[in-house]
Structure formats: C-alpha cells, structure tokens
C-alpha positions in Angstrom: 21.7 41.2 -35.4 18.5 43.3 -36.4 17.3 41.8 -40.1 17.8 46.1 -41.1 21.3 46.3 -40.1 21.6 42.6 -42.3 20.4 44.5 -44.9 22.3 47.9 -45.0 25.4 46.1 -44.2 25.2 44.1 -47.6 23.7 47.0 -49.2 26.7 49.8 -48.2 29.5 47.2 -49.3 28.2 44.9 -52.0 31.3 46.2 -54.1 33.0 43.7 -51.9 31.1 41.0 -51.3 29.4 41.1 -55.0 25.7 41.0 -53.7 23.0 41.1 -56.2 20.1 42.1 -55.4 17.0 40.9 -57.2 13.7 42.7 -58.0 10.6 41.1 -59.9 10.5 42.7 -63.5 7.1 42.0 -66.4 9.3 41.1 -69.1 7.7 38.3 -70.6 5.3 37.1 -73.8 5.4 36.3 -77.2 4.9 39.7 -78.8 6.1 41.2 -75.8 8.1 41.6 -73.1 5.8 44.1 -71.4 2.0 42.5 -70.7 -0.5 43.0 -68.1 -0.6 39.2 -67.8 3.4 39.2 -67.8 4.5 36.2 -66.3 7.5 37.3 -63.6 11.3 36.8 -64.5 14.2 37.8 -61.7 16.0 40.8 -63.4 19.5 41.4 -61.3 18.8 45.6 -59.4 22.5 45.8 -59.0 25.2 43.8 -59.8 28.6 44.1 -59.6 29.7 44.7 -63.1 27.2 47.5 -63.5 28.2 50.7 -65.3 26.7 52.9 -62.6 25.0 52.9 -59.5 22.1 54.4 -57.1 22.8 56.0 -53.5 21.8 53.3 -50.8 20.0 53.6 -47.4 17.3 51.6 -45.1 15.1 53.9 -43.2 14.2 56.2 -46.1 15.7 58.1 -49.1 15.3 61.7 -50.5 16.1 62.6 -53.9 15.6 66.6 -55.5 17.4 68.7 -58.0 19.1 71.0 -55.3 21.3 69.7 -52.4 20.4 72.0 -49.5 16.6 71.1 -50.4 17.1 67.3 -50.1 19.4 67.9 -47.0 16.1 69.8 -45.4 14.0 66.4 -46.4 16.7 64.5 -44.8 16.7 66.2 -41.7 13.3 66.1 -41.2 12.8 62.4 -41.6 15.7 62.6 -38.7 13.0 64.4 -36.4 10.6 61.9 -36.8 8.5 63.2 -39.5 7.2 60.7 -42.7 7.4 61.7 -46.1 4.6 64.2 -46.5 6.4 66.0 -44.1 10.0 66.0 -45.7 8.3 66.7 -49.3 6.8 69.9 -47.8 10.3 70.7 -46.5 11.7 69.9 -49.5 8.9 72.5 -51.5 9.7 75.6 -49.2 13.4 75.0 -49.0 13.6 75.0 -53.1 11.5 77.9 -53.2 14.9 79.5 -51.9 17.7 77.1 -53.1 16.4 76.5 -56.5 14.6 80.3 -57.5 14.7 79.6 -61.0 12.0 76.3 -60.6 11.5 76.3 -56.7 8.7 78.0 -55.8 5.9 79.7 -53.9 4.9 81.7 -56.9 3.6 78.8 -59.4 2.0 75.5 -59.0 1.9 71.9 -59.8 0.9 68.2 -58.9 1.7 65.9 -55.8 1.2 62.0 -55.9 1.2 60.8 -52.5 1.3 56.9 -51.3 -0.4 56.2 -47.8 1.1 52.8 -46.6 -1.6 52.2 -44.3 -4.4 52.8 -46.3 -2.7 51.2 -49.6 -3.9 53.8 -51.3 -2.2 56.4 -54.1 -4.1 60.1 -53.8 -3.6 62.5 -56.8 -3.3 66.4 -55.5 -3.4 69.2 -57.7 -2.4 72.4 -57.0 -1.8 73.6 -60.7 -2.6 77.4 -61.1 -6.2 78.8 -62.0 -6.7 81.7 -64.5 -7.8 84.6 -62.3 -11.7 85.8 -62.5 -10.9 89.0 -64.9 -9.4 86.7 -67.4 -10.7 85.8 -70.7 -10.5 84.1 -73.9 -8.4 86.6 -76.1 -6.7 88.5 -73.7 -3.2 87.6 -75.5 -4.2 88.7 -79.0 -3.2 91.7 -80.5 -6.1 93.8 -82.6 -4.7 91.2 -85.3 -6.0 88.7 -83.7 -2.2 87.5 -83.6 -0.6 86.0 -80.2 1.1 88.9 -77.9 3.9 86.6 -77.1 5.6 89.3 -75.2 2.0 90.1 -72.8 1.6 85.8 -72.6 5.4 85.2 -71.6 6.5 88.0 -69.7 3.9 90.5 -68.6 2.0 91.0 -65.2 -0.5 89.2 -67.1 1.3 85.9 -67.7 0.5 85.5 -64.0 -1.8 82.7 -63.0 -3.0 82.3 -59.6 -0.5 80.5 -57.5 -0.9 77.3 -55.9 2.5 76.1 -54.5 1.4 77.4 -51.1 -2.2 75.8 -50.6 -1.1 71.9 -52.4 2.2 72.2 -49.7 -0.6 72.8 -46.9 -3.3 70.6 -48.1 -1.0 67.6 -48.3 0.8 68.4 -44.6 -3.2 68.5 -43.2 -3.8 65.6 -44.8 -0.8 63.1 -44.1 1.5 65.5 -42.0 3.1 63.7 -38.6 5.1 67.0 -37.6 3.9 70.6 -36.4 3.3 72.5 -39.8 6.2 75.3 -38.5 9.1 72.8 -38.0 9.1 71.7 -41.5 8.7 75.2 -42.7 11.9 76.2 -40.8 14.6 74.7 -42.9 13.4 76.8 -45.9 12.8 80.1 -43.4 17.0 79.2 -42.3 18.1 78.7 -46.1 16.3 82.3 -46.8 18.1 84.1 -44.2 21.4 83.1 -45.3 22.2 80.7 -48.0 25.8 79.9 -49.4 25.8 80.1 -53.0 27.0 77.0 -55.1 28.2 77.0 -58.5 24.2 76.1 -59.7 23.4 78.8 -58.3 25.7 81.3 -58.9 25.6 80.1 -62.9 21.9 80.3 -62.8 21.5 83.9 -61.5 24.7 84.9 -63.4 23.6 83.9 -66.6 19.8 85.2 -66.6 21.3 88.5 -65.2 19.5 90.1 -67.7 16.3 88.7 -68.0 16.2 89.5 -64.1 17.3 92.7 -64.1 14.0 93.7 -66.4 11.6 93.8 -63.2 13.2 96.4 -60.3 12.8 94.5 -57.4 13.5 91.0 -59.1 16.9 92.8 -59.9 17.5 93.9 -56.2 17.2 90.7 -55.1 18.9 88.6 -57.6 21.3 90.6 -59.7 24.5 91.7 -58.3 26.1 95.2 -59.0 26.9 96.7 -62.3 29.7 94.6 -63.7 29.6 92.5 -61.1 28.4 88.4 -60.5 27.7 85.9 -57.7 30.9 83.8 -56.5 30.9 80.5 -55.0 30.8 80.5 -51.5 29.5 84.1 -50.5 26.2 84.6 -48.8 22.8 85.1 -50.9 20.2 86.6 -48.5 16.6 86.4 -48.9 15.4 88.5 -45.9 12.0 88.9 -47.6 11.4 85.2 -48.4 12.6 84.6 -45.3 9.9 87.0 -43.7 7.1 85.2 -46.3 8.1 82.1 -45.6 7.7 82.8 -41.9 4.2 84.0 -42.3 3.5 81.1 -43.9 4.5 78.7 -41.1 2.9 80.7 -38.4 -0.8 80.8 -40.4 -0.7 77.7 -41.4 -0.5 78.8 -45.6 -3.5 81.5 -44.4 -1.1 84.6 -45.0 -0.8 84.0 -48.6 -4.3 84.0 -49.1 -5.9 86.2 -46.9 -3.0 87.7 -45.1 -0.7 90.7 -45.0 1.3 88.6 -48.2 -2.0 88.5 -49.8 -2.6 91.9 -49.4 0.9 92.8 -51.0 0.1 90.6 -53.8 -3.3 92.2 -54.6 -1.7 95.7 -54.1 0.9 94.7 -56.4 -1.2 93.4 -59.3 -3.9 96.3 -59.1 -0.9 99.0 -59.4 0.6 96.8 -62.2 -2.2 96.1 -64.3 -2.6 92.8 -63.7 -5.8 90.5 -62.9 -5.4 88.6 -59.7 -7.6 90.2 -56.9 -8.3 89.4 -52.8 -11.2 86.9 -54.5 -9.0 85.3 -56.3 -6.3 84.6 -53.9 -9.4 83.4 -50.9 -10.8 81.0 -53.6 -8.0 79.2 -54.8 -8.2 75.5 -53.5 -6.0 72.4 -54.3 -7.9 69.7 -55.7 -7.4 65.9 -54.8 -8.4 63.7 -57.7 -8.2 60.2 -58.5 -4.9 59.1 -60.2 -4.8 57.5 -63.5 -3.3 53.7 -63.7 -2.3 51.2 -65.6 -1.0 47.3 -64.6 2.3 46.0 -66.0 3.2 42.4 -64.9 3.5 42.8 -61.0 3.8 46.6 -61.1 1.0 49.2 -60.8 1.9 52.5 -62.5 0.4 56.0 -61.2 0.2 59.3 -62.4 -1.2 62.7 -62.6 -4.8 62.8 -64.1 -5.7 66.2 -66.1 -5.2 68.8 -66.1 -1.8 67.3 -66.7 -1.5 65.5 -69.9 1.0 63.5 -67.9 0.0 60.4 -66.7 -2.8 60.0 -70.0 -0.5 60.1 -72.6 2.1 58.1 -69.8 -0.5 55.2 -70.1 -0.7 55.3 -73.7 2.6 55.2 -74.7 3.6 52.3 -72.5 -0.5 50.8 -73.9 1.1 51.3 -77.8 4.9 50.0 -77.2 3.6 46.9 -75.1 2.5 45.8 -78.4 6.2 45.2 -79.8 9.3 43.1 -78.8 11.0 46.0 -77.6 12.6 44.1 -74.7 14.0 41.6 -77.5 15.6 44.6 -79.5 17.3 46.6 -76.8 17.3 50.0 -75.7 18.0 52.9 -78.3 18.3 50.2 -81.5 16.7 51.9 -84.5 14.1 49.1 -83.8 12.7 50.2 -80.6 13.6 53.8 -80.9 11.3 53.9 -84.6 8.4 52.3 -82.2 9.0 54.3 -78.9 8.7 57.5 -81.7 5.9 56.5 -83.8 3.6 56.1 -80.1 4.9 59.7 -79.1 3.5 61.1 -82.5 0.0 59.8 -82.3 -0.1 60.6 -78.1 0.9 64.2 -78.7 -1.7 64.5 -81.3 -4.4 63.5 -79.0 -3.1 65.8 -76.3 -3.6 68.8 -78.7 -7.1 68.7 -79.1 -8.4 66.5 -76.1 -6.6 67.5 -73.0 -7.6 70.2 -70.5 -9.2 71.0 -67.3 -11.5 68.5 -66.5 -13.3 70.5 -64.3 -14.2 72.5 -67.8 -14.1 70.2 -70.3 -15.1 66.4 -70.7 -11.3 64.9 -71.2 -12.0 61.4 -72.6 -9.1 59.9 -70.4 -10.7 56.2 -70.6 -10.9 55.7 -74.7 -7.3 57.2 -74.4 -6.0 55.0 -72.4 -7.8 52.2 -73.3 -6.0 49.0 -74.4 -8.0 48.3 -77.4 -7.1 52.2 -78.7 -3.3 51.2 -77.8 -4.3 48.2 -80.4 -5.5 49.9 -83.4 -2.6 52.5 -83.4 -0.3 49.5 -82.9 -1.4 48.4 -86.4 -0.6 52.1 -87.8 2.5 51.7 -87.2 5.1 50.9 -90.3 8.1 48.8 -89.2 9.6 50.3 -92.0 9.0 53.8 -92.5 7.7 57.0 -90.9 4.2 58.4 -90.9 4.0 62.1 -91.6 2.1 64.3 -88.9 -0.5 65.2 -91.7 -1.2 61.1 -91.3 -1.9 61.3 -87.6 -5.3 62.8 -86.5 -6.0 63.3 -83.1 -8.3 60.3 -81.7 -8.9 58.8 -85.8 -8.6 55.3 -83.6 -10.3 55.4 -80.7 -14.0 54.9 -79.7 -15.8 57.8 -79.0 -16.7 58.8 -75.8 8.6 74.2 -68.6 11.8 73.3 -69.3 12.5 74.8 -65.6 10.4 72.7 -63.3 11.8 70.7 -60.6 10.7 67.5 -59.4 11.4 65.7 -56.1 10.7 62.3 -54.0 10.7 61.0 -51.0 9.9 57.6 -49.4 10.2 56.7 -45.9 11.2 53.8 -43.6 7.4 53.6 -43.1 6.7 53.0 -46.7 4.9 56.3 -47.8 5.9 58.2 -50.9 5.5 61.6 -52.2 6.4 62.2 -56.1 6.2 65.9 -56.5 6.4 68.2 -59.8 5.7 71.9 -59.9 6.8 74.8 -61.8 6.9 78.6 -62.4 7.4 77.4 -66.2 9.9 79.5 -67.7 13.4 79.7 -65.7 12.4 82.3 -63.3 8.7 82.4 -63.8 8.2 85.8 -65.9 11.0 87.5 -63.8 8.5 89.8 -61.9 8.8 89.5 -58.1 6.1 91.2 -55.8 7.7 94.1 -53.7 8.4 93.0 -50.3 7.4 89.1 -50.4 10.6 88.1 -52.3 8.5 85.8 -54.7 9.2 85.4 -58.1 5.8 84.9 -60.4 4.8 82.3 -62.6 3.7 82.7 -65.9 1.2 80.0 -66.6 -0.8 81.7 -68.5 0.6 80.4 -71.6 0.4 77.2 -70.9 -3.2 77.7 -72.1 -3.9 77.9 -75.7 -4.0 81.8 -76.5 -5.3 81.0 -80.1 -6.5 77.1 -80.5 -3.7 76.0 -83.3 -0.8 78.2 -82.4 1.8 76.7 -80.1 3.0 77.9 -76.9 6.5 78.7 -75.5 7.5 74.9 -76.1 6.1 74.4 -79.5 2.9 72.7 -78.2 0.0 72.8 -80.0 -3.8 73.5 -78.1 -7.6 73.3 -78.8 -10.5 74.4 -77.6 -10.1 72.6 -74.8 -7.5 74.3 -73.3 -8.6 77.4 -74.1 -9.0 80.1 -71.6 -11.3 80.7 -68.9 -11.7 82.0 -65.4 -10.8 79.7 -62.7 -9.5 77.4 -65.1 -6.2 75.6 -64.6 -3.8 75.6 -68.2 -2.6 71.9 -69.0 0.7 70.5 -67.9 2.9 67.7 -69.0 4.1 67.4 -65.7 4.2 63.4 -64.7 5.3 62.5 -61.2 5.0 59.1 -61.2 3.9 56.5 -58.0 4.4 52.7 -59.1 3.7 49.9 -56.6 5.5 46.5 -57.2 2.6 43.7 -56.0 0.6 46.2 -53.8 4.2 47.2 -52.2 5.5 50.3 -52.3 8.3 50.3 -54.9 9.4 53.6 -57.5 8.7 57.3 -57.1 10.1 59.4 -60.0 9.6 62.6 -62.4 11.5 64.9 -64.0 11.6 68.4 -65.5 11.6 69.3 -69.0 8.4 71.1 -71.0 6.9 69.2 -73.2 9.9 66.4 -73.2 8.2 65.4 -69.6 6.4 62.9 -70.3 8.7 61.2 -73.2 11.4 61.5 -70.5 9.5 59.3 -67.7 8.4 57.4 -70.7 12.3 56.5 -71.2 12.9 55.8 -68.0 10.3 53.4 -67.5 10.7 51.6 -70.4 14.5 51.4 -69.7 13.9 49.6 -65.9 11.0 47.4 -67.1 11.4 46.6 -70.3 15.7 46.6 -70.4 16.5 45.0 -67.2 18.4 48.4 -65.8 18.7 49.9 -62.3 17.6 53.0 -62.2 20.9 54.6 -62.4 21.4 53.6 -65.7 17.7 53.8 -66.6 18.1 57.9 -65.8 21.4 58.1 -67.9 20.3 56.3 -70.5 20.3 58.8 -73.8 16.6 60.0 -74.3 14.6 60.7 -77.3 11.6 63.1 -77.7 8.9 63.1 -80.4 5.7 65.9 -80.0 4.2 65.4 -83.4 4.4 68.8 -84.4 6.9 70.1 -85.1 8.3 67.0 -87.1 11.2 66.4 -85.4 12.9 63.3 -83.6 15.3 65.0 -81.0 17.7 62.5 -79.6 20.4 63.3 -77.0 24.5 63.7 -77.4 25.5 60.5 -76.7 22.9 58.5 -78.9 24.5 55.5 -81.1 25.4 56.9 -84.3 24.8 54.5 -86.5 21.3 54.1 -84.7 20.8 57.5 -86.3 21.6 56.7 -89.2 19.9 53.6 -89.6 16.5 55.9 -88.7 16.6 58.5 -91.3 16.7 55.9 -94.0 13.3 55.0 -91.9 12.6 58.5 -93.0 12.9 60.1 -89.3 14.2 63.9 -89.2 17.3 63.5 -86.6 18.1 66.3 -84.1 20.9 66.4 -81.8 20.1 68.1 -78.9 22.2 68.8 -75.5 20.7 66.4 -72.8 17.5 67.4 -71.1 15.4 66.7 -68.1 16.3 65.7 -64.6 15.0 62.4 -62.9 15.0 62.0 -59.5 14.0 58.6 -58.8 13.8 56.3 -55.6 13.1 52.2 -55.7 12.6 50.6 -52.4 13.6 46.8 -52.9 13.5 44.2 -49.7 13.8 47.3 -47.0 16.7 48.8 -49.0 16.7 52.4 -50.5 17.9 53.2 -53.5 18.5 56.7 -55.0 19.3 58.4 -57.7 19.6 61.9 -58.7 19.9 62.7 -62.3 23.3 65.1 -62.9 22.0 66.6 -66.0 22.0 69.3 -64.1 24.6 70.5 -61.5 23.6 70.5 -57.8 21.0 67.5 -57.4 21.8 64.9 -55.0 19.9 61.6 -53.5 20.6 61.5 -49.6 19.0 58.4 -47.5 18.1 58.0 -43.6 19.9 55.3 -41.8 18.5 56.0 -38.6 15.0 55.0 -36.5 11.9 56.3 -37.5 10.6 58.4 -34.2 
C-alpha cells in the first residue's frame, strides 16, 4: 500500500490505535530551553491523552477565519492548483465572506515558501499614503488629532493594495489560469448564504454601516429589520468587480473602468487618491527577517510591519530564561514573556516605519547581543515602569479586524497571509458601484509623533506621514522551516496584540511541548508598554494573577482576542487548526492527488 495512504490511515484513526506522532522540538540548555545551538529532544505532536486536537490531511491543508473562503482554497487545490493559487482564492473569496476584514479595499503582507527553490519571499502589499497627502493633514487648527477625519472620513483612505499583492504573488508562483481562482469569490458574490458570523457581524455594526449611503444599501437590512441565518446576501457589484478583476488580470482596479469609479468617487468626496495614484501603486517583494531556534528557522514580515522585528526580539530576550522549566502561564514565565514585550514595543515607537523612508535599524534590534543586555534589565522580582524603558537605551547604534489565512500543499509550498482594512469594516465608506468597502490606514501612521492611534500605539517620526509612504503594521504572518523542511505557517488578527499573540503561540509549541491545537487555545497575554497595562485573557490561572501583582504588574481581564490559523506539516501529514475565538473559521485538508 502507497507509504501516503500508510500515513493518512494512522493519521485519521490514531484515537484507536493510540499513534503518537513525533516532531523534533529546541528545547534544550542550561539557561534555556530555547537556544540556537539547542541540542534536539523528541516532543510527542499528538498523543492520545491530549486535551485537544488539529484537523488531519495528506495532500494539503487550508486554514482561514471564514468557512466558505477555506472551502474556495480547498477546491482549488482539488483542480490542480498549489498554494499560491488557493491563497489567492482564499483573498478574493473573503473579500465577500468576511466584509468586515476580507478585502479588496486595504492591504497587507504575504509570506510565501517555494519548495523548489527552498527559498521564503516576503511580499508587501501594505497601503501607500496617496500623492496629495501630507504631514498634518489630521490636525485641527489646534494642532490636536482629528480623530473623527483619521478614523472615519474619505481621508482615512490609503491606497489599496489587496488587489496588486493577490496578482503579484499568482504571476509569480501561480500553477492555474489567474480567472479560475478568481471564480469562487465571483460565485460567493453573486449569492452567498448568510451564517450566524455573518449575520451577527453586519447586524451588530448596523449602525456604523448605515453612516455611508451606499455602504448601507448593501449591507444594512430595512428599517427594523436584521439578516437571518440562512437567507441569501447578494453582492451583484462585487460580484461585477471581482469579475473585472479576473478578466484584466488586477489591471481594472488600476487603470480600468473600477479605477475610474474610484477616482470619480474620491474627487466628488473630497478625498486624495487620484488615476496616478491608483497606476503607481506596486507590491513590493522584500527579504524576510529570520531568526534560528534549534532545528527550526523562523520567518516573518520585514518593515514596514513591526511584526517579524519585534517577533525576533521577543523570542532573542525570553531564550535567555528557563521558561521551558517553569511552564506556560506560571507567574514565572508570564513576568518574563511581559517584561520582553515592554522594552520591544518601546523600540517599535520610535524606530519602526517604512523602510523605503526611513533607515529602520532591524539588525541591532534583533541582534542577539541587544536580546542580552535587556535580558539583564530584567528583575525576577519586580516590574520596571515604562518611564524605565527607553526605546533602543541597549542596543548598539546603527486592527483588531484583520484576517489571516494559510495554506500548504502536497507539494510542500506555503503561503502565510495577513491583510486588513483595519477597523471592522474599514471606515464604512463603500465606492458607488464597485461594492468595496475602504480602508482606513491612514491612522496607522503617526498623525502627531507621541499621540497614539486607534489601538493605543504610540509613533515617531518615523512613521510619520508622507506621500507614497506605507503606515506600519503589526501584522506577523509567520513561515518556519523545521531543518530546511517545510514545517508551520501561522498568523493571526488582533491590532497591536498581533505580534504578542504569535509570540504566545510560538513559545507555547517550542518551548511547552504543545500541538498546535493547544498552543492556539492556550490563554494569551499582551503587554505594549504604554499604556501600563498587562492584559491577560478569561481563562488565565487565578492565582497566577495574583502571584503577578505582588510583582507589581497591573492585571486586566480581557475577553479573548486574536484568531490563529496555523498549519504544521509533520512526516507528509497535515495538520490544522483554526482558532474558534471567533465563530465561522475552519481548517479543511486535501486527501486527494496533486494534478
């Protein structure tokens, strides 16, 4: 019998039989468990007594927040196409499935793994602040923030780029014809049956969408009335975008008749996007950033997300304690995991930002011997202030509604995709006839250096504004290879909590021996340095709590956040796992042939 079948057979049933599975894991050392020169140690993937586990396949897995979307990945795969070509599916079909997040409106960053090359590319397709944008174009003649104009006005709106990273990474790695993997999105958008998610989602920002006219045609039922499961939401106008889109090859948006109703829109609205805006716009490859631990080779987004730095420098500054001896969520690793996130969101307030506009020095932050000295800083037994943490005192010189999705196929590629309209529902402004909703990036920049944005996040100079300049992002999709093998894709929503949350998750399959099912429910925590605040998640031991304010830490309960959607490829098995935080995601994998 074919070695594959073996495989899936022991896999699908080893409830039965009791299989373990066994996966290489750099938890070694004296003062740590987690070291470049980590010596391996066999760490059971599944076993039998486990609290919870992954989905299962053997030809490829899909995993996204939204059902219908990772059925269109799915299906794909099923035609023959390799994971480039289900994560494009899996983009366009959200962009109707998932409004509030999906989308062809916003932007965001792509991390794709070529089996045959063994190489990881970074692609970002982040938004760009149009040409007629300037520096103080959100303050009032106070010289105060316009939250209202940042957040929710025409001029929120930065120059999307969902459209030209989708067809940028299809030219690129695509195997199928750039329409068919359009078409599942184009089907959704002509008639799609609404699920509870949905319905809840539209039901409950009713009025926040009803502020824009043709956002509340679309989306807002009649007076007194709300969406029910089961009937039919149609999106004839996305449906009509979305088939421009496929037939030009992403030209439409840009130079087409969409482009032309964009540009039409904006100039009748007051806003700032123009034609030269939307014919410039390109998606960027760039060179990931990495870091080694034991056998596994972590990669993420480079600026301008502050993602995979500050990624790097957590897991740089917690390597240098016995976490792995402690446990997960003791007050002992949860005071270290905190005390790193304080001095990395410190140094993403003043240093991070578009590199194509400011020198970002990503090597001193991620550098070992920083990780070192801030080590050192750190009291076992009490809490620094964040008026003791400067940004970079130790080196050398030198939304929550996004969506994430991945993909890896029986060929071995991997996409790990995050992108965004930032707020649920971008700024609630759809452009007449396209049936796109907006971003509102725009605030992702730093209006006035000092004053934080929408999630409390505090900017400099550097991410200042300027035109053609893309805002910073704590968006972290996340790549990691397991001895040059393709092994993990993951990434999750969440604002600012981004990065701690893939921080979590990481530290929970590495350094704790879990499978990535229990690694995603795990309870989270979330430190940003300012404000001075250590939220932790319902669920979170008590007296762990307890034992952390006498540290001195101020405690918050918060309802759980984020959603991970992770896959691990172990020994030509699949595993899955979509994070139900939020209603509606699901992990689906391939059993069949590869065409």
């Amino acid at each position: 019998m074919n070695t594959r079948i073996l495989l899936a057979i022991k896999s699908l049933f080893f409830s039965l039989v009791s299989v373990t599975l066994l996966v290489s894991s750099a938890i070694a050392g004296e003062k740590t468990q987690i070291r470049n020169n980590a010596s391996a140690k066999n760490v059971p993937l599944l076993e039998f007594n486990s609290r919870i586990f992954p989905e299962v396949a053997t030809n490829g897995m899909v995993v996204s927040q939204e059902s219908r979307a990772t059925q269109a990945g799915v299906k794909v795969l099923e035609q023959g196409g390799n994971a480039v070509d289900a994560a494009v599916a899996v983009g366009f079909a959200l962009a109707v499935t998932l409004p509030r997040a999906g989308n062809i409106g916003g932007g965001g960053f792509m991390l794709i793994y070529d089996n045959q090359s063994k190489k990881v590319n970074a692609l970002d397709y982040r938004e760009k602040a149009p040409y007629q944008s300037h520096r103080d174009m959100f303050l009032d003649e106070e010289l105060n923030v316009d939250k209202r104009k940042s957040r929710y006005s025409i001029l929120s709106s930065g120059v999307p780029g969902t459209v030209a990273g989708l067809v940028e990474a299809h030219r690129k790695f695509g195997r199928l014809p750039f329409e068919k993997v359009v078409q599942p999105a184009i089907e959704l958008a002509r008639r799609l049956p609404v699920t509870l998610s949905i319905a809840q989602s539209l039901n409950a920002r009713a009025e926040y969408l009803s502020r824009d006219p043709e956002t509340k045609r679309i989306f807002v039922k009649g007076k007194g009335d709300s969406w029910s499961v089961g009937e039919d939401f149609k999106q004839q106008d996305l449906a009509n975008t979305l088939s421009l889109i496929a037939k030009s090859n992403g030209d439409d948006f840009y130079r087409g008749k969409t482009a032309k109703k964009i540009v039409k829109f904006f100039k009748e609205s007051g806003g700032l996007i123009t034609a030269k805006d939307l014919q410039d716009y390109r998606a960027v490859w760039r060179d990931p950033i990495s870091t080694t631990l034991g056998d596994y080779q972590i990669f993420a987004m480079p600026p301008p997300s502050s993602g995979g730095v500050h990624l790097v420098q957590l897991l740089n500054i917690v390597r240098q304690f016995p976490v792995s001896k402690s446990g997960p969520n003791t007050a002992y690793t949860t005071h270290i995991k905190t005390e790193a996130m304080k001095f990395a969101y410190a140094d993403r307030s003043k240093y991070l930002g578009d590199p194509d506009f400011v020198k970002v020095p990503v090597k001193s932050l991620t550098d070992d011997s920083y990780a070192e000295r801030i080590a050192k800083r750190i009291d076992l037994n009490k809490v620094l202030s964040p008026q003791e943490i400067k940004p970079g005192q130790y080196f050398d010189q030198e939304s929550p509604q996004t969506t994430h999705f991945s993909v890896i196929d029986g060929d071995g590629n991997i996409v790990s995709n995050t992108y965004t309209l930032n707020f649920s529902f971008g700024s609630g402004i759809t452009v007449p006839g396209t049936g796109m909703l907006l971003n509102n990036e725009m605030d992702d920049f730093s209006a006035k250096p000092g004053v934080p944005n929408a999630f409390g996040l505090l900017g400099g100079e550097a991410n200042a504004i300027q035109p053609q300049k893309r805002p910073l992002s704590s968006m972290t999709p996340v790549i990691a290879l397991n001895k040059g093998e393709p092994w993990l894709a993951t990434g999750s929503p969440g604002g600012s909590r981004i990065i701690t949350i893939v921080f979590n998750f990481l530290l929970n399959r590495l350094a704790h021996g879990m499978n990535i099912a229990e690694a995603t429910m795990a309870p989270r925590i979330h430190h940003q340095w300012y404000p001075d605040k250590l939220q932790v998640e319902k669920g979170f031991p008590i007296d762990t709590i307890s034992l952390l304010k006498q540290k001195g830490h101020n405690v918050e309960m918060r309802k759980p956040w984020g959603s991970l959607q992770s896959i691990e490829l172990q020994d030509g098995v699949f595993f899955g796992f979509a994070d139900p935080r939020r209603p509606g995601a699901l992990a689906k994998g391939y059993f069949g042939k590869s065409n």
